[in-house]
N, C-alpha and C positions, 0 to 999 in steps of 0.2 A: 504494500500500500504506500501511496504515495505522499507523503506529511506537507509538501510544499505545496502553495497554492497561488492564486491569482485575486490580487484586490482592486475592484471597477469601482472606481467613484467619484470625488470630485476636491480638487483642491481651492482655499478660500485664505484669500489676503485681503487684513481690512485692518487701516490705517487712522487712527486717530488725531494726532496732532504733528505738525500745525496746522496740518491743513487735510480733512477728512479723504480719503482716498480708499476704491474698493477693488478688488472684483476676483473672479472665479474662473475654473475650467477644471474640463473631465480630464480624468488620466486613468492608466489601471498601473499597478506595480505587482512587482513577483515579491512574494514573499518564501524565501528556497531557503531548503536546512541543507546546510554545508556540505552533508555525508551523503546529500543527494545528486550532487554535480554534474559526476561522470553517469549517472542514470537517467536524467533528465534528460541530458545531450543524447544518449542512447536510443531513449525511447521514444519524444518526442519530436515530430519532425519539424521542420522552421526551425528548429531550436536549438545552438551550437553552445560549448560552452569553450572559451576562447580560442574561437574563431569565426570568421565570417558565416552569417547566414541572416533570414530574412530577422529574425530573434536572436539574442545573444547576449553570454554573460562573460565578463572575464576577469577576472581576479584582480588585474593590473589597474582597476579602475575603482577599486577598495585599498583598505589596509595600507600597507607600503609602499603603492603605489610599481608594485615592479612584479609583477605578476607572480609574487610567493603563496606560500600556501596564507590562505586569510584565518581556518582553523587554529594553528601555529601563533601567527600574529594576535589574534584574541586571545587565546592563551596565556600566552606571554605578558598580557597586561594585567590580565586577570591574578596571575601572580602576584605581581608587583602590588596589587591592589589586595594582598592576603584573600583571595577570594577561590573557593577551589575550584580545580580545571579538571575535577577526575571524572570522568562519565556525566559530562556533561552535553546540550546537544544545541546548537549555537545557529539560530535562523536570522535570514538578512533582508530587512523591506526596501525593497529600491526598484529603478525603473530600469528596464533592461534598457539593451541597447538595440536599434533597430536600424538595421540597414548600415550595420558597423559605426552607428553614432548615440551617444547619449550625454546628458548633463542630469547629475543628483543635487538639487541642491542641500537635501538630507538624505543620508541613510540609514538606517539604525541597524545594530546587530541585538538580539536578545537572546540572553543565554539562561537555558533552563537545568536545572538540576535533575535526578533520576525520577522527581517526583513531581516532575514537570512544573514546576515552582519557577517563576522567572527570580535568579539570583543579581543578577547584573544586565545593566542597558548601554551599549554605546553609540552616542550620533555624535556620525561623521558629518561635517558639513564643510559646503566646500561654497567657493565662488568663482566667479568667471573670471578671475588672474588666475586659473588655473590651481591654485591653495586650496590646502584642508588642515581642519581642528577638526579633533574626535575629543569629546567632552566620556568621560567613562566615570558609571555609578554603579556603585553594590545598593542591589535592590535589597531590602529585610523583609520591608510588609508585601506580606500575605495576601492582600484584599487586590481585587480585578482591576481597579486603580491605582494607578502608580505617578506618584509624581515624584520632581526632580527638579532641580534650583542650583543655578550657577550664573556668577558674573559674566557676563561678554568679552572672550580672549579673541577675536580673531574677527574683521573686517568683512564684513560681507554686503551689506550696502548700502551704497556709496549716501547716501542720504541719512544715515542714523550714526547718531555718537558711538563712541567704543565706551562711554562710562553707562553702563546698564546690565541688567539681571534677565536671565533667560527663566521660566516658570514651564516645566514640561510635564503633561500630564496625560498619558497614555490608558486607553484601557486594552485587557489583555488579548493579543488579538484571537478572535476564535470565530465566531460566523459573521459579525464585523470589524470593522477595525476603524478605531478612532484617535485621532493624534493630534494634539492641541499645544501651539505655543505661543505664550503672552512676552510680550517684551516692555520694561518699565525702565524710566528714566525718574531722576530724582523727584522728576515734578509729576509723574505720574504714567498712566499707560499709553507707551507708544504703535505699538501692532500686536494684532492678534491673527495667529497662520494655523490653520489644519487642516488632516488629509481625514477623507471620510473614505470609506468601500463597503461594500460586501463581497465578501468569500464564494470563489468558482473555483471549481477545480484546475489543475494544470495540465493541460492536454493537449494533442495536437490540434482537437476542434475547438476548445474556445482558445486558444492562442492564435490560431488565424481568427478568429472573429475580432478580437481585442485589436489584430493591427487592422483589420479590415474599418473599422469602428474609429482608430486614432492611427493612420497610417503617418500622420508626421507629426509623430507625440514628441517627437526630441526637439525638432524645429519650432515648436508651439510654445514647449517652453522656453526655451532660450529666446525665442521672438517674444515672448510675453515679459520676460525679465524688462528686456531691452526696451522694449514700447511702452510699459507701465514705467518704467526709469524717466524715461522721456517727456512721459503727462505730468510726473512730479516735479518736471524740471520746469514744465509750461505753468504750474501752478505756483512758481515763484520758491519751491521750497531749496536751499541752498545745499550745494555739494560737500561733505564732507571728504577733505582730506586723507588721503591712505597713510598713516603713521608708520608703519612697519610691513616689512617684505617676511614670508616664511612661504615652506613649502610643504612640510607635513609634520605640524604638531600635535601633542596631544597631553591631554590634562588628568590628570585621576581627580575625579571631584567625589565627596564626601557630605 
């Protein structure tokens, strides 16, 4: 049986101050457990896993950025973070690659223990300099919601201060999946971003229907960054300065 699945839904950015700004679009993401990779590619046709095809996943586009093992690289954090890595089983929500292109601009990996308990959460986030921060928590509680709170390390757009607190509150994904991030500045709340879906299965039939449904999901968004950047910029709101250059950090947050 296949654990990995497909989330169709909608993502939503709505901007508060200084000047009201909104808007939406559909997308679907794979949400793939790691130990499934080489099966996935196997089984499902359209669907390679690093390398070309119409669907496509590839490692080099997480983690380390150089196509290692991305099990490995979690791992390794997770240590670092006293957190155990023994039988544990480590799934990753992100947007394939389609037609050999994509842009995340979050991906989270979620790591569950043998009792399917998610112990730890890590979002990767990256921006269009090509940069990523992966913010990494040990999860405790128990309950279907999960939240997560950390300062703002890492530049992402060009419109918003670096002095602010990220508020991440997730429920656990299973026949939907909901993921909510508030962002606040000292004077109060600046954006709120979440991705909604419901749960398909991962197959070669709805995977063609998904690219059939969003055949230029990669260019959609990245045209969408671009163009909503552009209306904020019409709307008089001022560009912040990129303070600092990095290429792939990452934070144990607590």
């Amino acid at each position: 049986m296949i654990n990995s699945c497909i989330y169709i839904g909608t993502v939503i950015h709505k901007r508060f101050k200084p000047k009201k700004h909104f808007f939406k679009y559909k997308v679907f993401s794979l949400f793939i457990d790691l130990s499934e990779l080489e099966t996935l590619s196997n089984k499902i046709k359209f669907f390679s896993l690093n390398r070309f095809n119409l669907i496509s996943f590839q490692e080099k586009d997480h983690g380390e950025r150089d196509g290692s093992s991305l099990t490995k690289w979690v791992k390794k954090h997770l240590e670092q973070n006293k957190i155990n890595s023994e039988n544990i089983k480590i799934k990753l929500l992100c947007y394939p690659r389609i037609l050999g292109y994509v842009f995340n601009p979050l991906s989270i990996f979620f790591v569950y223990d043998n009792q399917d308990q998610i112990v730890s959460i890590l979002y990767e986030v990256k921006n269009t300099f090509g940069e990523q921060h992966t913010y990494v928590f040990r999860v405790d509680d128990k309950n279907n919601l999960i939240k997560n709170t950390c300062t703002k390390k890492f530049h992402v757009s060009p419109f918003i201060e670096m002095d602010c607190q990220y508020f991440f509150k997730i429920l656990k994904p299973e026949d939907k999946l909901s993921v909510i991030i508030d962002q606040y500045d000292n004077e109060g709340k600046i954006l709120f971003a979440s991705q909604d879906g419901e749960r398909n299965e991962l197959n070669s039939k709805q995977l063609i229907k998904c690219y059939l449904k969003h055949p230029l999901m990669t260019l959609k968004i990245i045209s969408a960054i671009h163009f909503e950047a552009f209306k904020l910029w019409l709307k008089g709101i001022k560009l912040v300065k990129k303070k600092f250059n990095i290429k792939n950090n990452l934070t144990i947050e607590n």
